[in-house]
C-alpha positions in Angstrom: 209.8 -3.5 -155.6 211.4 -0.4 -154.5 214.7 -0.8 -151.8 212.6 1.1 -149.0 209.2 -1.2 -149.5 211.4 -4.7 -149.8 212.9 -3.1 -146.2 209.6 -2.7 -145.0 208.4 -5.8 -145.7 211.3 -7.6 -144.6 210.8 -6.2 -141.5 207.4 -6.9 -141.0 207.8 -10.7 -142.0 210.7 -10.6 -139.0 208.5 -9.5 -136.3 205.6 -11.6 -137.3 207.8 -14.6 -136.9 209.4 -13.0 -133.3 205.7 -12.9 -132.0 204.8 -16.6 -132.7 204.7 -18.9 -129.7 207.5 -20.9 -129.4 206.2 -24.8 -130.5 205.5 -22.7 -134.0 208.7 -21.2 -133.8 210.2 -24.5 -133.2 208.4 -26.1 -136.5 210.5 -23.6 -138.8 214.1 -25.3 -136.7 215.8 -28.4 -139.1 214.8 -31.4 -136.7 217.9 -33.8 -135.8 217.5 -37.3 -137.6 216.5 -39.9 -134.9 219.0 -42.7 -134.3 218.2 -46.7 -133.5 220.1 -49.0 -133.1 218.7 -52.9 -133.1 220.9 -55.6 -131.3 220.1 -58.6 -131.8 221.7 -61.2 -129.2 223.5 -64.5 -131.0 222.5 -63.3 -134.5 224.2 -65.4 -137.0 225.5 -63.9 -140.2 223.5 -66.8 -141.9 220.2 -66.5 -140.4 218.7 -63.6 -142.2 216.9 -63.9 -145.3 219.0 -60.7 -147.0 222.1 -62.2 -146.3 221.0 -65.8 -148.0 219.0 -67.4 -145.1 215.8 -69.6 -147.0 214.4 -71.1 -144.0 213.2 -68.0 -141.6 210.9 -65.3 -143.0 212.4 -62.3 -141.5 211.2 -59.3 -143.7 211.0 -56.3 -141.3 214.5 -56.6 -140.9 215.0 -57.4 -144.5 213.1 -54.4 -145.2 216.2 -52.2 -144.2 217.8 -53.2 -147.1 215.8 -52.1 -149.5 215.7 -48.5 -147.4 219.3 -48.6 -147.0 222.9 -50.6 -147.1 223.9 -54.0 -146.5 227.4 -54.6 -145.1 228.7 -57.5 -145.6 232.2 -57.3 -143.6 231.1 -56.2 -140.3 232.9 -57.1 -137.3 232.2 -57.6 -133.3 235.6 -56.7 -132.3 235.0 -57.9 -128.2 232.6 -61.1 -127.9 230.8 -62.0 -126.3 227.8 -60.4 -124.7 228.9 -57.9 -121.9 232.4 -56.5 -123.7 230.7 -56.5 -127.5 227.9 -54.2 -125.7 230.5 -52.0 -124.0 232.5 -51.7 -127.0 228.8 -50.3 -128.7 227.9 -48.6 -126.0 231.9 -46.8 -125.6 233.0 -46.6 -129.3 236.3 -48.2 -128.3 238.1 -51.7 -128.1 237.3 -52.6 -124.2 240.8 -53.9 -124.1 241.8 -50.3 -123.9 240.2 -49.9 -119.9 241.4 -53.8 -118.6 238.1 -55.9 -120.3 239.8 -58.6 -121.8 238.0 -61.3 -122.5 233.7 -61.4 -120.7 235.1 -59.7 -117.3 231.0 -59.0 -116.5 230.9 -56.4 -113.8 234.2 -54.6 -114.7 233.3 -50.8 -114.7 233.4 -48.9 -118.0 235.4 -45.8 -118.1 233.6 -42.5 -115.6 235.2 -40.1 -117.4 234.3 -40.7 -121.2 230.8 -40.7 -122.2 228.4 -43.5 -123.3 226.8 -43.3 -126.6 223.7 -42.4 -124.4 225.3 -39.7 -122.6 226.5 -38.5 -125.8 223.5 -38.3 -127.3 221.4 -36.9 -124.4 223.6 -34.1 -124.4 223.4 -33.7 -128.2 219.5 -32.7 -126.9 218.2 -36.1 -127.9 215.6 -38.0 -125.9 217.5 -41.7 -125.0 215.8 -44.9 -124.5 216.7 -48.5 -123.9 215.1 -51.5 -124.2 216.4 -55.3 -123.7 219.3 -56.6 -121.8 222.1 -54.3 -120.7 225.5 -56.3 -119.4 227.7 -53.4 -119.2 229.6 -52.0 -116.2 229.5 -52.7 -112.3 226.8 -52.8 -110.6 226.6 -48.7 -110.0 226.6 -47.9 -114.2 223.3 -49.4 -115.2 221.6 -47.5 -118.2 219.6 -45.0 -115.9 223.5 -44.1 -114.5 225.5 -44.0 -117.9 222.9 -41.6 -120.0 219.4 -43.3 -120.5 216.6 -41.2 -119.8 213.5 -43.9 -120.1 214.5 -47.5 -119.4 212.0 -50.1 -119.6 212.0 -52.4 -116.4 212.8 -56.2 -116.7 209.2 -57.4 -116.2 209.0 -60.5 -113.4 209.5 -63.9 -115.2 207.9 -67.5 -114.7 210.7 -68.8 -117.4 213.4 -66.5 -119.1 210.8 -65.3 -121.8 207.6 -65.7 -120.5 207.1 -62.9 -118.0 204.4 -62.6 -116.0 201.8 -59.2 -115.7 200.6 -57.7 -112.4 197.2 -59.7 -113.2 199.0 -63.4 -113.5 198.9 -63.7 -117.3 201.8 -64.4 -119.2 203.4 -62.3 -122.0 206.2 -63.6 -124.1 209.1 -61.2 -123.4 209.8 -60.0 -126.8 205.8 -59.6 -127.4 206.9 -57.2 -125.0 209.8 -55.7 -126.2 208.3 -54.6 -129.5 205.5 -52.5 -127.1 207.4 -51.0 -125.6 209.7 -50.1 -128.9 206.1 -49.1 -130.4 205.2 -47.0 -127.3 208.7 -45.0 -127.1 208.7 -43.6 -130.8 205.1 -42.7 -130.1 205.5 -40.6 -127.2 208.9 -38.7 -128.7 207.7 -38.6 -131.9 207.8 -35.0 -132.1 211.1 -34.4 -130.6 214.5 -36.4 -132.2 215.3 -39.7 -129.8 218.4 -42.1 -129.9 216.8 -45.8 -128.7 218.5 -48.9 -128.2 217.0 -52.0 -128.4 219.4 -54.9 -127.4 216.6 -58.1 -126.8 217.1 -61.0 -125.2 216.2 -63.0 -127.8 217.4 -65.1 -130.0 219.7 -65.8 -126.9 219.0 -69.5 -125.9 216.6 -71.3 -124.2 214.6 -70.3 -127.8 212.2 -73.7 -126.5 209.9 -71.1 -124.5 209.3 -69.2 -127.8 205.5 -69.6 -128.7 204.4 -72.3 -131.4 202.5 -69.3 -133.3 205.9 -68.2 -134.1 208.0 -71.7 -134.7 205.0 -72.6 -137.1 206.1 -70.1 -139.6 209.5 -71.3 -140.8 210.4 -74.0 -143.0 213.1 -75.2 -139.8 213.3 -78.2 -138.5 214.7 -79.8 -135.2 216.0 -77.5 -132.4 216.7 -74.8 -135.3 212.8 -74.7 -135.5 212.9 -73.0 -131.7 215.3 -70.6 -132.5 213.4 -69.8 -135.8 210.6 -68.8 -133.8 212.7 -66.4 -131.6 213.9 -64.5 -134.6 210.8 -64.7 -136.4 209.2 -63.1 -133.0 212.3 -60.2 -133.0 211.5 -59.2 -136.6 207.5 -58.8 -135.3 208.7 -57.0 -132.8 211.1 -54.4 -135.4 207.8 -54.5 -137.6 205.9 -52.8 -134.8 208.6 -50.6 -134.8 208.7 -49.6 -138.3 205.0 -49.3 -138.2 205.1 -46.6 -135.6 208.0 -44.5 -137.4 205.8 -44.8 -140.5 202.6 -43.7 -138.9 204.4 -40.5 -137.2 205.8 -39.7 -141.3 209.5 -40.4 -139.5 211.2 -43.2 -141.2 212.8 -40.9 -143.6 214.6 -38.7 -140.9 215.3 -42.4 -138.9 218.9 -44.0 -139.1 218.5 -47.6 -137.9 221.5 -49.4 -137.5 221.0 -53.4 -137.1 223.8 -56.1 -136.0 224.0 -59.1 -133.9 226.2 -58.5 -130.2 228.4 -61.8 -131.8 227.9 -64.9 -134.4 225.2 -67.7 -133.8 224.6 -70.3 -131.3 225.7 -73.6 -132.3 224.0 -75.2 -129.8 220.5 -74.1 -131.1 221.5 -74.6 -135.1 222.3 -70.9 -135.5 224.1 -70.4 -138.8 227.3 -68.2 -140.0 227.2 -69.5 -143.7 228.7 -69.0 -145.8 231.5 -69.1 -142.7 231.7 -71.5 -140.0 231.6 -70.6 -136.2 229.6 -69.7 -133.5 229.3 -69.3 -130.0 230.1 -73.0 -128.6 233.0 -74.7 -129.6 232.8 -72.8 -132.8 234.4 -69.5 -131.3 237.7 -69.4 -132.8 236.6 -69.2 -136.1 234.8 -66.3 -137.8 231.1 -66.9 -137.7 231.9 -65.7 -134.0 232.8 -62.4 -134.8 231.6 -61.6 -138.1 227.4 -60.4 -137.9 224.7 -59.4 -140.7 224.9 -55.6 -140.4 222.0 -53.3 -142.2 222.3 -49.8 -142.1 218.9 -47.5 -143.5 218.4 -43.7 -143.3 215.7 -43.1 -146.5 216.8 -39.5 -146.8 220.6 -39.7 -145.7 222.2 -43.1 -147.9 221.1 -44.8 -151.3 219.0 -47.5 -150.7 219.1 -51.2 -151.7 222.9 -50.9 -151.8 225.9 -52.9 -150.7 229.3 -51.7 -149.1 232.3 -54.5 -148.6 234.1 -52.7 -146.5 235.6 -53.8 -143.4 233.9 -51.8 -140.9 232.9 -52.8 -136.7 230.1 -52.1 -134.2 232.5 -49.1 -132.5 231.8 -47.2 -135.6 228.0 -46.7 -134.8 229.3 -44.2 -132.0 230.9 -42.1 -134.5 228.3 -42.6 -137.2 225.3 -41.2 -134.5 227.9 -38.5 -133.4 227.8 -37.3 -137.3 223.9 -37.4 -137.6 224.0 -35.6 -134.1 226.4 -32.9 -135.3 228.9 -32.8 -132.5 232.5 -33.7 -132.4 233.4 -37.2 -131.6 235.3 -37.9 -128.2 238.5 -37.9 -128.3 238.9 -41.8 -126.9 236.6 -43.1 -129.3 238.0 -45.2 -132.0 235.2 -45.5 -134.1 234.6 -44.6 -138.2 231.6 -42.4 -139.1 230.1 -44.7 -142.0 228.6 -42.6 -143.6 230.9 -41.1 -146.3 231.3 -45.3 -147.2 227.9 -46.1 -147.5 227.0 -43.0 -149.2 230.0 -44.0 -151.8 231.9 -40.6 -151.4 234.5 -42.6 -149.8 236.0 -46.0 -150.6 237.6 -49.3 -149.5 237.7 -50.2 -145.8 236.2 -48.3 -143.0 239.7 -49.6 -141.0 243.0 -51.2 -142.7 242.6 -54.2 -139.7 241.0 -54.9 -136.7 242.6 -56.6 -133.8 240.8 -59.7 -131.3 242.7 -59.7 -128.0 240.3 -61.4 -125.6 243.1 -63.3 -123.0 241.6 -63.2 -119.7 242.6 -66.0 -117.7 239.5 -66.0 -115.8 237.4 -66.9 -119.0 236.7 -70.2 -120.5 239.9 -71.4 -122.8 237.9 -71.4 -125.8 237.3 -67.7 -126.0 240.4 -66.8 -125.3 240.9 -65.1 -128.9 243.8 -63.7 -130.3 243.4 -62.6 -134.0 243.5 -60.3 -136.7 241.7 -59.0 -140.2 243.6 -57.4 -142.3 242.2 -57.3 -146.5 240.7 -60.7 -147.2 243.4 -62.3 -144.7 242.5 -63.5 -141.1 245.0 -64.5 -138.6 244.3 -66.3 -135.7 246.6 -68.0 -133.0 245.7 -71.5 -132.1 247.5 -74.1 -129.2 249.5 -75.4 -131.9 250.9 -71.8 -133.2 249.9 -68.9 -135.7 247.1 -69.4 -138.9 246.5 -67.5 -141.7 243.2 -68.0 -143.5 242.2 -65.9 -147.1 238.6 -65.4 -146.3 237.8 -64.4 -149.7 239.0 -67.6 -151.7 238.6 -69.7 -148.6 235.5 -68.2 -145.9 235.0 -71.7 -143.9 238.8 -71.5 -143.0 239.9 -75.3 -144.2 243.4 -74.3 -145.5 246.0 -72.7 -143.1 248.1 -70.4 -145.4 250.5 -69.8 -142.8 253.7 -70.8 -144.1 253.0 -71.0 -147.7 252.6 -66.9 -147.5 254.7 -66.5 -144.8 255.2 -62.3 -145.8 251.6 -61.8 -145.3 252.0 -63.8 -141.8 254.9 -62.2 -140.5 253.6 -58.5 -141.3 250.7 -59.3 -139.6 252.1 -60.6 -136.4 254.6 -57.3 -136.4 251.4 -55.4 -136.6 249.2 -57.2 -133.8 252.4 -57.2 -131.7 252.8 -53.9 -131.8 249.1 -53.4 -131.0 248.9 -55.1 -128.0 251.6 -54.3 -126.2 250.0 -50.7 -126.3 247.2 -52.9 -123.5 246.8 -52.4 -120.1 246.5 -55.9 -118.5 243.7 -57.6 -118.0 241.3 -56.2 -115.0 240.4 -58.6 -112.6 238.5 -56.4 -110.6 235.4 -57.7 -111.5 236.3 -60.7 -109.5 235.8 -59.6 -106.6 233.0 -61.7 -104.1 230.8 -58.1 -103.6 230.5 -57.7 -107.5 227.3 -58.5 -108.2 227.6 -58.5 -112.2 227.0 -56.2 -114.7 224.8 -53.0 -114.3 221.9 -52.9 -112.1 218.5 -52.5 -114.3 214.8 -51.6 -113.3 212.8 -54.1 -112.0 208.8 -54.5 -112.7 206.6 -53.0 -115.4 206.7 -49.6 -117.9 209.0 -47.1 -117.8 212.0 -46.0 -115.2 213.1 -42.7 -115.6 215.3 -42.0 -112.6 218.1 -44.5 -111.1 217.3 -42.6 -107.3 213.4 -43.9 -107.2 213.9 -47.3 -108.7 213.6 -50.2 -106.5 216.4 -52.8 -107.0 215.1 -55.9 -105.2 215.3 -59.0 -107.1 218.6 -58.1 -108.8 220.2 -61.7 -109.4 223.7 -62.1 -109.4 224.9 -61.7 -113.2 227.9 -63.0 -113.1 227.2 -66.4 -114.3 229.0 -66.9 -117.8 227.3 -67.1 -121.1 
């Protein structure tokens, strides 16, 4: 072809794509990856059947893995529930604004943007589903970045809510609707939705015998069974929607646990020991199943052993988003790990500095992970466990590797004298607890028209 005719038809191929209407026009853009992130309250690193659990079929979630990458050193750097959601939802250690220790109802930072607020302006559609815990009273999710927020429907018992007609609906029956009914109407623009569930949070008793039937548990692990087996229903509703819409190739889906298992309700950590109860010094508290899928963006059926944490989900959506991270956030993007371009640890250590003296003396957690080593202080002074040779913590290897001991304490010093103290302003009697969320049925989309009545006071501990 001749310069002058390749012009001409250059130009003629331009204008015919300048006079098409604009949702054609649209089509021909690269669409942004959606981003989801499952978390799943009390989730034990030993109750899911990809990391060795052989007594609860849970193959939606398991299904991740063989889409994507299971990390096996994953870390919830501020238990419990309310500061391990603000660390999420903030990409930093809560310790940095005054939330030591639970501190429900202390305010997250105005001036540095939620993951949600992040991602809204990244021009994603945001959504939120479950239990919230983060903030005062005046930062619930419609305030801090959520577009749709799905009320708390009206409860008879804490998961058996009740519809407009009188008939009962178990909550998470619920949840996975509603997860169902978000990807369906956004389908066709890219969304960021996070699904934080009551469940497996106890009482598990109310959970429906259609769902405790299928597991091999027994005794009061047999209730909690049934919870999880009903949140992995509710993910395969999920995944059926992103399948029927041709998206789960352009979906990342990040899934964790918001801290280790509850002991009470024969929640497992195994192959560590620990839990929420009296098992919260040790490192089934902390350390949570993590599964990371994107079909078209990571291998699949892979595992990374790097130590990594839940603050590095904010930088990891920030990456599939595009835009630069804030500057306060002190999340990892995971990406280059799980993809193998980049190797070892996702962070050298992480740090546990939970001291509020307002909080129950058990989670008052001091520790740190650095390699395979974990120390931890205890009344009687300092312990150093290898979690590698030793992961259910029965020998204290404090003095016989007293080097490793003494450069870790130099380090965790150091650290935390970089704290503010502790806030206590969450304390005070007009605080009602934690941010205020949408009461009734379907969807709230703006914080002004919502009616708040019926907001209980949050501030009871879990």
């Amino acid at each position: 072809m001749k310069r002058r005719d390749f012009l001409k038809a250059m130009s003629a191929a331009i204008a015919t794509i300048g006079s098409l209407p604009e949702p054609a026009m649209n089509r021909t853009r690269v669409r942004k990856p959606n981003v989801i992130i499952l978390f799943i309250d009390d989730l034990g690193y030993g109750d899911l059947g990809s990391f060795g659990c052989r007594d609860i079929p849970t193959p939606h979630m398991d299904s991740l893995v063989a889409k994507g990458v299971k990390c096996t050193n994953s870390y919830i750097t501020n238990p419990p529930c309310s500061p391990s959601r603000c660390c999420i939802m903030t990409g930093m250690y809560t310790q940095r604004f005054g939330k030591s220790g639970m501190a429900r109802g202390l305010s997250i930072p105005s001036d540095h943007p939620t993951m949600a607020e992040f991602m809204r302006d990244a021009s994603y559609v945001t959504g939120m589903i479950g239990k919230w815990d983060i903030g005062s009273r005046e930062q619930g999710p419609l305030d801090r970045g959520f577009m749709e927020v799905a009320r708390s429907a009206p409860s008879k018992k804490p998961f058996i809510c009740l519809r407009p007609d009188g008939s009962e609906v178990f909550r998470t029956d619920l949840d996975g609707d509603y997860m169902a009914e978000f990807v369906d109407r956004n389908k066709d623009k890219p969304f960021f939705l996070y699904f934080s569930p009551n469940a497996i949070h106890s009482p598990s008793r109310d959970t429906p015998a259609r769902y405790q039937n299928r597991s091999r548990a027994t005794g009061k692990r047999k209730a909690l069974a049934g919870a999880l087996i009903a949140v992995d229903d509710a993910v395969g509703k999920l995944l059926a929607m992103l399948k029927k819409h041709n998206l789960e190739k352009d979906t990342v889906i990040l899934l964790t646990g918001d801290n280790g298992p509850n002991l009470g309700e024969q929640g497992s950590a195994e192959p560590y020991r620990g839990g929420k109860g009296k098992g919260t010094q040790l490192e089934g508290w902390v350390h949570t199943p993590t599964i990371v899928s994107w079909p078209s963006g990571i291998p699949s059926g892979k595992t990374y052993e790097g130590l990594m944490c839940t603050m590095d989900f904010y930088a990891t959506a920030a990456a599939v988003a595009g835009k630069d991270l804030p500057k306060r956030c002190e999340g990892k993007n995971l990406l280059p790990y799980l993809r193998g371009e980049m190797t070892g640890d996702v962070h050298e250590e992480l740090f546990w500095h939970n001291v509020d003296p307002q909080d129950a003396p058990r989670r008052n957690l001091r520790a740190m992970r650095w390699k395979q080593w974990r120390l931890i202080k205890y009344p009687d002074g300092w312990r150093l466990f290898d979690l590698k040779a030793d992961p259910k913590e029965t020998r204290d290897l404090a003095n016989a590797r007293a080097d490793v001991t003494a450069s870790m304490r130099k380090r965790y010093d150091a650290w935390t004298a970089e704290l503010p103290p502790p806030d206590t302003s969450w304390n005070a009697p007009n605080n009602s607890g934690g941010g205020r969320m949408p009461q009734g049925w379907g969807w709230a989309t703006d914080a002004k028209t919502e009616n708040w009545k019926g907001q209980k006071n949050n501030r009871k501990r879990k």
